[in-house]
C-alpha positions as CSV (number, residue, x, y, z in Angstrom):
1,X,0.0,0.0,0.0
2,X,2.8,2.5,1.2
3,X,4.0,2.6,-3.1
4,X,0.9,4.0,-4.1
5,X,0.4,6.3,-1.5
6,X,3.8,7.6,-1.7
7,X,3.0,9.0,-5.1
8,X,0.0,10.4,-3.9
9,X,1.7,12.4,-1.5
10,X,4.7,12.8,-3.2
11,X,4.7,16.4,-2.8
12,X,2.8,16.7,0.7
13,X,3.9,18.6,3.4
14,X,5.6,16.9,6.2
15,X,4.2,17.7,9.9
16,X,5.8,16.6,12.9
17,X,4.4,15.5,16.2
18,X,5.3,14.8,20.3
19,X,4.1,12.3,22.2
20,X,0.4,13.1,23.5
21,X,0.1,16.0,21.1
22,X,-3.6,16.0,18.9
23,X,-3.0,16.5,15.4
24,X,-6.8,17.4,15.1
25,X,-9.5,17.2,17.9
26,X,-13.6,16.2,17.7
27,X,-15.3,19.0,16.1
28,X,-12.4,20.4,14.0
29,X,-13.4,20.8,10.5
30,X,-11.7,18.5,7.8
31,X,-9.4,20.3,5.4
32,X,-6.3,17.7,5.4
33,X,-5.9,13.6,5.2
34,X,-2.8,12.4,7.0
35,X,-0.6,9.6,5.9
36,X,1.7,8.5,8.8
37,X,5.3,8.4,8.3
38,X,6.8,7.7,11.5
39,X,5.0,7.2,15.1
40,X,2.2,6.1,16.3
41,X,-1.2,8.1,16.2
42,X,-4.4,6.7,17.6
43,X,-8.3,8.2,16.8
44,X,-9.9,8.2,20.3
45,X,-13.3,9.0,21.7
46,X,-14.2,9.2,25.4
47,X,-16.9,7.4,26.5
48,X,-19.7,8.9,29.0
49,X,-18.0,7.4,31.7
50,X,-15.0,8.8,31.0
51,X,-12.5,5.7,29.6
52,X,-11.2,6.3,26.3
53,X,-12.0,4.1,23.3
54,X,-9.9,3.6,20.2
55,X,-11.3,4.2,17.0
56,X,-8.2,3.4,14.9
57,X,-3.9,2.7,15.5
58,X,-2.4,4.8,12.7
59,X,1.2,3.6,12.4
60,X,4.1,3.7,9.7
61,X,2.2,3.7,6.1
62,X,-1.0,4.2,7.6
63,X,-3.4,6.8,6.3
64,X,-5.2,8.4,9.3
65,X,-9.1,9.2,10.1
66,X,-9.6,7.5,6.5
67,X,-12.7,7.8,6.6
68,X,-12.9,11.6,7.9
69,X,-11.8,12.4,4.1
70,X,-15.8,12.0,3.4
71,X,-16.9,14.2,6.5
72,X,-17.1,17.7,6.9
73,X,-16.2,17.0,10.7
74,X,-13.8,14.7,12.7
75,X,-15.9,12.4,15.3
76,X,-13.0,11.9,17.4
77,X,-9.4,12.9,18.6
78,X,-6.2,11.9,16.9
79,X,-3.5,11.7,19.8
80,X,0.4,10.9,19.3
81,X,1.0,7.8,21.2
82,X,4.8,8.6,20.3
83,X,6.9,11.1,18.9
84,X,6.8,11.2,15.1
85,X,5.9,12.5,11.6
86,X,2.8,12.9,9.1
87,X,2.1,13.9,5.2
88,X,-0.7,15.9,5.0
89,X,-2.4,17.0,1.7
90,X,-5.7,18.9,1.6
91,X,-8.7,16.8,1.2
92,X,-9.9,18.0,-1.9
93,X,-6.1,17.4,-3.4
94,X,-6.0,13.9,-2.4
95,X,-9.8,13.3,-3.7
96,X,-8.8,15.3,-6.9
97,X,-5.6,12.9,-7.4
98,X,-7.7,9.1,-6.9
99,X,-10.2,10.6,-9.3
100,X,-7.3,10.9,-12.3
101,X,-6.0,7.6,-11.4
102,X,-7.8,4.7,-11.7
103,X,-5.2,2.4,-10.0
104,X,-4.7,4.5,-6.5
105,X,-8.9,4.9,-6.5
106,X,-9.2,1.0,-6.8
107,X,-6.4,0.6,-3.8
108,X,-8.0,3.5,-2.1
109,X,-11.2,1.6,-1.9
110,X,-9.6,-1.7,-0.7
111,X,-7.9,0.1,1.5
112,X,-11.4,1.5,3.1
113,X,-12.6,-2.0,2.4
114,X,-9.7,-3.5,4.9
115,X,-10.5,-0.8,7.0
116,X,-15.0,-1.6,7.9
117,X,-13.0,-5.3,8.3
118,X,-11.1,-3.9,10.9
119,X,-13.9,-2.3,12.8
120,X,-16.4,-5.5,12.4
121,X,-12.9,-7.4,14.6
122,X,-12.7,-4.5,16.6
123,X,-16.8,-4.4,17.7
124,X,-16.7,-8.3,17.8
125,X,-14.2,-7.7,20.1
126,X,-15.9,-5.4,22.3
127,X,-19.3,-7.2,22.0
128,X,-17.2,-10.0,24.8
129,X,-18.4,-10.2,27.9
130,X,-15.4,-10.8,30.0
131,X,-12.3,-8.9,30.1
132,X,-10.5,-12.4,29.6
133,X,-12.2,-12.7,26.6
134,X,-11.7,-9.8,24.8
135,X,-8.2,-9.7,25.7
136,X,-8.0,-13.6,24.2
137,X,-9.1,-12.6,21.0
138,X,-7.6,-9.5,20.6
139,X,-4.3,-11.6,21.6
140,X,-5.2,-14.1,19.0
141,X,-5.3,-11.6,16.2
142,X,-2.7,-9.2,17.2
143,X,0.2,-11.9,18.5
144,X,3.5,-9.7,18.5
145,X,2.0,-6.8,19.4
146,X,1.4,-7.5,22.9
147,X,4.8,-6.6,24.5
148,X,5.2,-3.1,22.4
149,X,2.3,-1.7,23.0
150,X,1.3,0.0,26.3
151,X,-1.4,-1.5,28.6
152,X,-3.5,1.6,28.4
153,X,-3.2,1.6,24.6
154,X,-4.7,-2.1,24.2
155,X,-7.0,-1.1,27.3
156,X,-8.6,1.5,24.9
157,X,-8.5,-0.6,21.8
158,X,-10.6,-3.7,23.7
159,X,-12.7,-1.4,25.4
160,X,-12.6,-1.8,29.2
161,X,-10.5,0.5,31.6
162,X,-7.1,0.1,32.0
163,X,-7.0,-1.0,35.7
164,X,-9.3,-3.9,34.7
165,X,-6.8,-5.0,32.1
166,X,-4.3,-4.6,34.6
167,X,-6.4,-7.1,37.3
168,X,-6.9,-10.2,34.2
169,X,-3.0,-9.8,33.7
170,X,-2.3,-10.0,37.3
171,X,-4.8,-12.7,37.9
172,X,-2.6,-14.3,34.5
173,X,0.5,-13.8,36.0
174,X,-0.6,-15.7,39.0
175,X,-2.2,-18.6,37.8
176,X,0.8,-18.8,35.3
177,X,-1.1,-18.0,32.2
């Protein structure tokens, strides 16, 4: 995916971010798309009880809020989970370049296609009871990303609060599991 999409923003300004920094907030119009070229960015949304849910993980190659590029509004934070770097091209530039170029529109919609794929996992994740369960599953389809990613991170991603996360991988660590 990252060959096409380095053509597309060949000429894209570069933007560079710090850890915790929002490269766009819920509410903010949408005038750019964001292609991620170093880091980690994720699309969060806080829930009425206050734990934070994520939407998306943007890393290396990824093009962030994919779906925003339709909206006239982001839904949802984008917060650096590490230092790092974006491409950014105005919306209507990106649109404008998939619609003279057959071959990055087709990849353009498989990549959206991959995406709604990755948000049916993600709600059948969520949709688990037990925190044992969701973190099972989300184990099963993400096997070496355990051990890089931050507990809070993959608290947010499964949807339950980090200091539940932390009590099923205590109870783990005690039972030997």
């Amino acid at each position: 995916m990252s060959d096409w999409l380095s053509q597309v923003f060949s000429d894209a300004t570069r933007r560079s971010f710090e850890k915790g920094g929002r490269l766009f907030h819920t509410g903010d119009r949408v005038l750019k798309v964001f292609w991620v070229l170093e880091g980690q960015i994720d699309l969060v949304r806080v829930t009425p009880s206050g734990n934070e849910m994520v939407l998306q993980s943007a890393g290396q190659g990824t093009v962030l809020a994919e779906a925003s590029v339709y909206s006239e509004y982001y839904h949802c934070d984008a917060v650096a989970r590490s230092e790092g770097a974006v491409a950014q091209l105005g919306t209507n530039v990106f649109k404008d370049r998939l619609a003279t170029n057959r071959t990055w529109a087709e990849n353009w919609a498989g990549s959206l296609a991959h995406s709604v794929q990755r948000a049916r996992l993600n709600t059948e994740i969520r949709s688990l009871k037990r925190v044992a369960d969701r973190l099972d599953f989300w184990l099963a389809v993400n096997p070496d990303t355990f051990p890089e990613r931050p507990i809070k991170d993959i608290a947010a991603e499964i949807g339950v609060s980090p200091e539940a996360l932390y009590r099923e991988l205590s109870s783990r660590r005690q039972h030997g599991g």
